[in-house]
C-alpha positions as CSV (number, residue, x, y, z in Angstrom):
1,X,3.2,-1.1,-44.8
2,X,6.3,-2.8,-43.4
3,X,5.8,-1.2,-40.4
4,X,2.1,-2.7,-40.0
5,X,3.6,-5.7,-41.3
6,X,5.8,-6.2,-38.5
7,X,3.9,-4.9,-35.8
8,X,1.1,-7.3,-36.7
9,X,3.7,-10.3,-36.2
10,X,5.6,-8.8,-32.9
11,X,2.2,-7.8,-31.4
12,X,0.3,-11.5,-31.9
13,X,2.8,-12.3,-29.2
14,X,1.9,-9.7,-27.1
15,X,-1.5,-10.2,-27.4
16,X,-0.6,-13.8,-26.2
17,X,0.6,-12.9,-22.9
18,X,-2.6,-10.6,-22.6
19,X,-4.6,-13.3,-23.2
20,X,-3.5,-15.0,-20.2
21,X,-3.5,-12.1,-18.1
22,X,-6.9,-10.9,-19.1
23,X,-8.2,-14.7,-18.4
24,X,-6.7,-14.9,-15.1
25,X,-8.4,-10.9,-14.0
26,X,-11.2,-12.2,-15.6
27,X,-12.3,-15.2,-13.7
28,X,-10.4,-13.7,-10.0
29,X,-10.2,-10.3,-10.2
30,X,-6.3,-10.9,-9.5
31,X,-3.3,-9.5,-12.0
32,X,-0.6,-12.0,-12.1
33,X,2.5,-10.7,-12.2
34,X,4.2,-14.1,-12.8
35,X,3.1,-14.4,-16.1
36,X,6.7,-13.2,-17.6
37,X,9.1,-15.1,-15.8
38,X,6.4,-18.3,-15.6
39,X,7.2,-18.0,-20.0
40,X,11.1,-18.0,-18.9
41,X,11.0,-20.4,-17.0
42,X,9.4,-22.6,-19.9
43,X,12.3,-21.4,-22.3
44,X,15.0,-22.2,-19.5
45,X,13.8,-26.0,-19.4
46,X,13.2,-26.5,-23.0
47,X,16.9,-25.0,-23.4
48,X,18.1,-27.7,-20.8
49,X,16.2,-30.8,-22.8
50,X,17.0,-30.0,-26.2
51,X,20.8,-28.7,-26.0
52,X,21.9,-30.5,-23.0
53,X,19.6,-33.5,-23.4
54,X,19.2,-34.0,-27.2
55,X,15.4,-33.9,-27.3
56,X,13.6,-32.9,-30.4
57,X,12.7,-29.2,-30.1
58,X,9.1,-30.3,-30.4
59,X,9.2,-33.1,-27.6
60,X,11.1,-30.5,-25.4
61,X,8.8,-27.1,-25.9
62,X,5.9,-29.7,-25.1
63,X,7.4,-31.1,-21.9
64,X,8.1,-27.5,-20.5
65,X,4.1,-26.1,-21.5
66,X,3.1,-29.1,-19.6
67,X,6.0,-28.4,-16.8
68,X,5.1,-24.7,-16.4
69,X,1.3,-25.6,-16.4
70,X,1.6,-27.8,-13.9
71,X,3.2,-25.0,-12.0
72,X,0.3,-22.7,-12.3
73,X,-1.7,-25.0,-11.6
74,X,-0.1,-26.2,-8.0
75,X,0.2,-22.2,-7.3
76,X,-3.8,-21.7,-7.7
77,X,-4.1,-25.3,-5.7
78,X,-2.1,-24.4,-2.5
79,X,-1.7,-20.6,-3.0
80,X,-4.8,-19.0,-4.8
81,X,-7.6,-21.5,-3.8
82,X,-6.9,-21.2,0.5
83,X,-6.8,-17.9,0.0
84,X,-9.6,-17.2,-2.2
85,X,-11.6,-14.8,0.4
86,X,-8.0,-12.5,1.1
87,X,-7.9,-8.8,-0.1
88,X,-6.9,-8.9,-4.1
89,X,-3.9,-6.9,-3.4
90,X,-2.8,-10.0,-0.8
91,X,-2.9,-12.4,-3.8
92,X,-1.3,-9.9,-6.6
93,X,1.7,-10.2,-4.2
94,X,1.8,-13.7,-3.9
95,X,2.2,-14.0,-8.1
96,X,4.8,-11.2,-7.4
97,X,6.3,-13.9,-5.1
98,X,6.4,-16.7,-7.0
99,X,7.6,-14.5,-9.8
100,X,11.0,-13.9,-8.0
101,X,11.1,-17.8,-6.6
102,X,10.8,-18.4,-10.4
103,X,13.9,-15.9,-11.3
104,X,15.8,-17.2,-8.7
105,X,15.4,-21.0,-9.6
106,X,16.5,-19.9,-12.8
107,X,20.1,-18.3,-11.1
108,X,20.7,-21.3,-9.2
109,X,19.9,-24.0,-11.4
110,X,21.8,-22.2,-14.7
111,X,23.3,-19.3,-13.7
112,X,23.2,-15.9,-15.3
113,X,25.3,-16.3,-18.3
114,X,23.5,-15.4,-21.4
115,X,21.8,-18.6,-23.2
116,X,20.8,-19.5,-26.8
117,X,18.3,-21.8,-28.2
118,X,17.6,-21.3,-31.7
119,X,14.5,-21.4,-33.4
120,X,13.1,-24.3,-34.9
121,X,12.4,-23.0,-38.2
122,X,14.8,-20.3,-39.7
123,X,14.6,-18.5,-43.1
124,X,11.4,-16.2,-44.5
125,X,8.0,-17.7,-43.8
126,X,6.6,-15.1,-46.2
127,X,7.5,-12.0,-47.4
128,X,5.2,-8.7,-47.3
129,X,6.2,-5.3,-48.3
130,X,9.8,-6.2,-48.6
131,X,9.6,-7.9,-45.1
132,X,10.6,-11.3,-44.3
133,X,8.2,-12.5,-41.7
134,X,10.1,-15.3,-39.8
135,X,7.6,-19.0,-39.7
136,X,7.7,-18.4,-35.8
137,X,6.1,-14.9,-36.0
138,X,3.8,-16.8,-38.4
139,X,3.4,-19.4,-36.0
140,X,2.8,-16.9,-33.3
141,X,-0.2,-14.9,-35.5
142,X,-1.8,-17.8,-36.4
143,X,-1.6,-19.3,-32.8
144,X,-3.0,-16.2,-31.1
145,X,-6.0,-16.1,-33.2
146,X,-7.0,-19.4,-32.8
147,X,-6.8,-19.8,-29.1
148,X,-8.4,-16.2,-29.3
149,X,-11.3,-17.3,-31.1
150,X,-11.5,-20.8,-28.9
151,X,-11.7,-19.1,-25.8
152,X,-14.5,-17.2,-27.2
153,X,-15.9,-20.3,-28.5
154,X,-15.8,-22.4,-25.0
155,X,-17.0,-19.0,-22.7
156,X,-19.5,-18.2,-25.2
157,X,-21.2,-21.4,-26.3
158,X,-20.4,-23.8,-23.1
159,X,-22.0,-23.9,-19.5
160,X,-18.5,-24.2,-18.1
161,X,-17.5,-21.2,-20.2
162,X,-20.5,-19.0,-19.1
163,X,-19.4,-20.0,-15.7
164,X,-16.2,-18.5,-16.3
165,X,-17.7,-15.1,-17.4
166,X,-19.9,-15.3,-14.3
167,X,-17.5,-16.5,-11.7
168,X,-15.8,-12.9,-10.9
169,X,-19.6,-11.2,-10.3
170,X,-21.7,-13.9,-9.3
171,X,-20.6,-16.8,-7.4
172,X,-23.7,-18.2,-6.3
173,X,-25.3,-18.1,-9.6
174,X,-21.9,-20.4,-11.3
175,X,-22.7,-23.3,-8.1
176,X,-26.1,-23.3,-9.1
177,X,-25.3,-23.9,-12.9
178,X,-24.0,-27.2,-11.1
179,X,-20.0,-25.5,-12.1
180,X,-17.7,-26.1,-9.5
181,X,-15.2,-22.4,-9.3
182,X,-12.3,-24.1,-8.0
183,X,-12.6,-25.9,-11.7
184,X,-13.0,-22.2,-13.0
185,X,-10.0,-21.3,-11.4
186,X,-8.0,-24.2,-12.4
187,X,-8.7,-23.7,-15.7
188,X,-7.6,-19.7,-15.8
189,X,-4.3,-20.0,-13.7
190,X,-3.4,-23.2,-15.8
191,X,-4.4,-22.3,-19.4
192,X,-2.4,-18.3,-18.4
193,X,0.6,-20.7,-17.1
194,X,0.4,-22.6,-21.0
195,X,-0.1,-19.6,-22.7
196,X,2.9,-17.6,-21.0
197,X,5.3,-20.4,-21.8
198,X,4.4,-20.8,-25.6
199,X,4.9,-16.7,-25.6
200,X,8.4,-17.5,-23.9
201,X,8.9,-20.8,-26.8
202,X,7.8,-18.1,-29.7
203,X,9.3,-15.0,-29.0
204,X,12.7,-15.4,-27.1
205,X,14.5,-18.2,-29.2
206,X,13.4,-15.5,-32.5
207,X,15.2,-12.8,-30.3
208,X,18.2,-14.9,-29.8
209,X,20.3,-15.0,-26.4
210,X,17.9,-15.1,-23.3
211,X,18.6,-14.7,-19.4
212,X,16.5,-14.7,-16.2
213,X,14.0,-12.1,-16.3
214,X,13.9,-12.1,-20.1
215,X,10.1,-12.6,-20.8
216,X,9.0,-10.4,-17.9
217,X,10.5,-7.7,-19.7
218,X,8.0,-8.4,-22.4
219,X,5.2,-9.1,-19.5
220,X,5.0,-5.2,-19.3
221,X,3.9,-5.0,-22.9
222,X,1.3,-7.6,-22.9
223,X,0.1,-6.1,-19.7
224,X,-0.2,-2.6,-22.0
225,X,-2.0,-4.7,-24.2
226,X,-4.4,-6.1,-21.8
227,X,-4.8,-2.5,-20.5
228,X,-5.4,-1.1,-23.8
229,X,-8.0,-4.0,-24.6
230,X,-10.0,-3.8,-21.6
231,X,-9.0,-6.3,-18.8
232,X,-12.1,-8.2,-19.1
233,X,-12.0,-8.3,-22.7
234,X,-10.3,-11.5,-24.6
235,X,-10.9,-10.1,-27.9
236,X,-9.8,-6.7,-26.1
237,X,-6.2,-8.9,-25.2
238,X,-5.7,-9.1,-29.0
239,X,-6.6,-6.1,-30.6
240,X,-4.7,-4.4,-27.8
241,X,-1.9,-6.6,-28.1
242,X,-1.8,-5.9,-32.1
243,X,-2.0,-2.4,-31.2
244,X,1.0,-2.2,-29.1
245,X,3.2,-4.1,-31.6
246,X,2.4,-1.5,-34.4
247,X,2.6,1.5,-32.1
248,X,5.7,0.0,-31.2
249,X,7.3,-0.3,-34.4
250,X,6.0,2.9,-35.7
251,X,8.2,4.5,-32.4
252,X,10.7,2.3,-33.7
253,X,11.0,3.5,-37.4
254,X,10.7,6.9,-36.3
255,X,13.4,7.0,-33.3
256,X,15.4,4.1,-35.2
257,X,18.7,5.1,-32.3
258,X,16.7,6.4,-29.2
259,X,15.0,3.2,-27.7
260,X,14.1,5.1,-24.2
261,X,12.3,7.8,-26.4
262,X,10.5,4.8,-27.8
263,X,9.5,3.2,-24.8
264,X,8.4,6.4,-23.0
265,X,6.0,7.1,-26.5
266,X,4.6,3.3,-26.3
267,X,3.6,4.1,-22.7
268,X,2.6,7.6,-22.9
269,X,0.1,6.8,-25.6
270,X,-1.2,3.6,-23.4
271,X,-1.8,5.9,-20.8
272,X,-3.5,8.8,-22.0
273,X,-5.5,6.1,-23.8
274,X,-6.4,5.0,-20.1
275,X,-7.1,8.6,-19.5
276,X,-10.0,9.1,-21.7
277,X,-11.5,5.3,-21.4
278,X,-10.2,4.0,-18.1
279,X,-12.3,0.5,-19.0
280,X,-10.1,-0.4,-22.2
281,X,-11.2,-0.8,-26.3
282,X,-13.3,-3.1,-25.3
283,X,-13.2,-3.7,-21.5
284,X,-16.8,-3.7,-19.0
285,X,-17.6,-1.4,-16.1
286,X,-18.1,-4.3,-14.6
């Protein structure tokens, strides 16, 4: 029970990250490999405002999802969108790119020196099993299941959502639902930049010290998730992402000293997943 307990929390934060991932693939077929250090990049300038500049952690959390956003969004604008007709594999570099422009913005502007920003709610949110569950893993369960079930809501139940499902497979059918797709992929590459920064806002100040390249060590989790889930799938992204998180915390309770033991399981059992379903849980052929 404590183990599910704490998977459950760690894992809504993965299944964050694959939510942005999954929307992203899902909408142009491209895996963005930017998605980590994009959530760093959030917690470095949030760090900057609210221990160097005095701003409330709220006001400065808020002012780096809207910073990195408008990141993402300027990469799909001059990046993604004249490029929309180049081999997948040209564009999957390019978020590789801006991934390492990312890290080494973060070098030059603050060095590499470990940093700490502390949470902005300490103590036991609520105890389960014996297990304290921290407010920001709360935070971080509750957030992933309602963005999870909004996204479902606005692709489901909206024209500009169905135009999202459609815009990957059928591109002529989306212009003549009067949707414009550089508006579809605005949305995707701005709403994966938001959701990678609030993973970076959740889970590294409840870690503790942080340094470039800290979130995209996570990224390789949430893209397990997303893997697991089905890559077209955004329910897929959190049962996948809740997966992972209790998979890894059952490793963890069972190899309590060997963490490469642990990370080779977490990965071997992703993979032979693959193996028999290549698709995902939930993911389409198509």
């Amino acid at each position: 029970m404590q183990t599910l307990v704490v998977g459950i929390s760690v894992g809504a934060i993965y299944g964050l990250l694959a939510l942005g991932i999954v929307l992203v693939y899902k909408t142009t077929r491209v895996l963005n490999f930017a998605q980590g250090e994009l959530g760093t990049f959030a917690v470095y300038i949030a760090w900057a405002l609210i221990t160097k500049s005095d701003w409330p952690w709220a006001a400065g959390a808020l002012a780096a999802i809207f910073a990195v956003t408008a990141i993402g969004l300027a990469f799909e604008r001059f990046v993604i969108r004249p490029n929309v007709d180049a081999p997948r594999l040209t564009l999957v570099i390019a978020t590789v790119g801006l991934g390492l422009a990312l890290y080494g913005l973060e070098v030059g502007i603050w060095g590499l020196s470990p940093q700490l920003l502390a949470p902005p709610v300490t103590g036991c949110g609520l105890d389960l099993a014996n297990v304290c569950v921290p407010p920001v893993r709360l935070f971080a369960m509750g957030t992933t299941l309602a963005l999870g079930l909004g996204l479902l809501l606005l692709l489901k139940r909206t024209t500009f959502g169905l135009g999202v499902l459609a815009a990957a497979h059928d591109p002529t059918t989306v212009r003549l639902m009067g949707v414009r797709l550089s508006h579809i992929s605005m949305f995707a590459w701005g709403s994966a930049a938001a959701l990678a920064a609030l993973s970076g806002l959740i889970l590294l100040p409840a870690i503790g010290t942080f340094t470039p390249f800290a979130l995209t060590l996570f990224f390789l989790r949430g893209l397990a998730a997303a893997l697991l889930g089905g890559l077209t799938s955004l329910t897929g992204a959190f049962i996948g992402g809740i997966a992972i998180g209790v998979l890894e915390a059952g490793l963890q309770n069972a190899f309590p000293t060997a963490s490469g033991i642990v990370e080779a399981g977490l990965f071997g059992v992703v993979l032979a997943v693959l193996l028999l379903r290549p698709r995902g849980i939930l993911g389409s052929t198509a």
